[in-house]
Each structure stands twice: as structure tokens, then as C-alpha cells.
C-alpha positions in Angstrom: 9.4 -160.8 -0.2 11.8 -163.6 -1.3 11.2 -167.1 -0.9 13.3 -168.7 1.4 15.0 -172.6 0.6 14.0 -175.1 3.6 17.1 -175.8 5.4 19.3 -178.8 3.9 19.6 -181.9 6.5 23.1 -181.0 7.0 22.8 -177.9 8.5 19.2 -178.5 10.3 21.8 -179.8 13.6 22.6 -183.1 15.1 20.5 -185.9 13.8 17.9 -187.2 15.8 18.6 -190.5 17.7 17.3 -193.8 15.3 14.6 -195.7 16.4 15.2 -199.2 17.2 12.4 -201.7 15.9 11.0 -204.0 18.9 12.4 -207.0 16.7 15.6 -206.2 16.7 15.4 -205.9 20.7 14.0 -209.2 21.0 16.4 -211.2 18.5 19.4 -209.6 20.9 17.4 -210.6 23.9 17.7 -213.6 22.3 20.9 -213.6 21.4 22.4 -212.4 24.6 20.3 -214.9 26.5 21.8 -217.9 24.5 25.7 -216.6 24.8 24.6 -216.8 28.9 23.3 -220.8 28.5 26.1 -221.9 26.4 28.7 -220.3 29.1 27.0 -222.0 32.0 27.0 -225.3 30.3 30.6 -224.7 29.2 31.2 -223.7 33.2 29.4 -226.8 34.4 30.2 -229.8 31.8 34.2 -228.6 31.3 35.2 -229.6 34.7 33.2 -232.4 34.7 34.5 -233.9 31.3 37.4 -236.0 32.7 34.9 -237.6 35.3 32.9 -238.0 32.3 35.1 -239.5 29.6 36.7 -241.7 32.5 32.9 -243.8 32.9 32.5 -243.7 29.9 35.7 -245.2 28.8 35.8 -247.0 31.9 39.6 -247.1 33.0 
């Protein structure tokens, strides 16, 4: 009876999906979470910046 060759990873099918690591989860939590802050305070101090400047300059 011959011996048979284990299949080659090519041919074995689609790859199995890749296991994400919980710290890569938590630095995009991260991430995500301070691209949210920096738009509110863009939303919020932006329209208030001439109100701002104009105190501060005082004119």
C-alpha cells in the first residue's frame, strides 16, 4: 500500500478565518473612541471660537 503526501496548504481549501488578539480589539476601542472625543470638541469649541477669540482679545 503506498504512502500517501499530507495535502499542501494550498489545496487543503479556503483558509481559516485569523484570530484577532484581544489587544488589538482594545487599542481600536481605543482608537475609535478618541477619533469620537476629538470630533465632539471640534463640533463644540469651532463655533464657539469667534465668541472666544473676541473676549479674549477684547474688541
Amino acid at each position: 500500500m503506498p504512502a500517501s503526501a499530507p495535502p499542501s496548504p494550498s489545496a487543503a481549501g479556503p483558509a481559516a478565518p485569523a484570530v484577532v488578539p484581544k489587544n488589538v480589539r482594545w487599542v481600536l476601542l481605543g482608537i475609535m473612541l478618541a477619533m469620537l472625543l476629538a470630533m465632539l470638541d471640534n463640533m463644540v469649541v469651532g463655533p464657539a471660537m469667534p465668541t472666544i477669540v473676541s473676549e479674549i482679545i477684547g474688541s
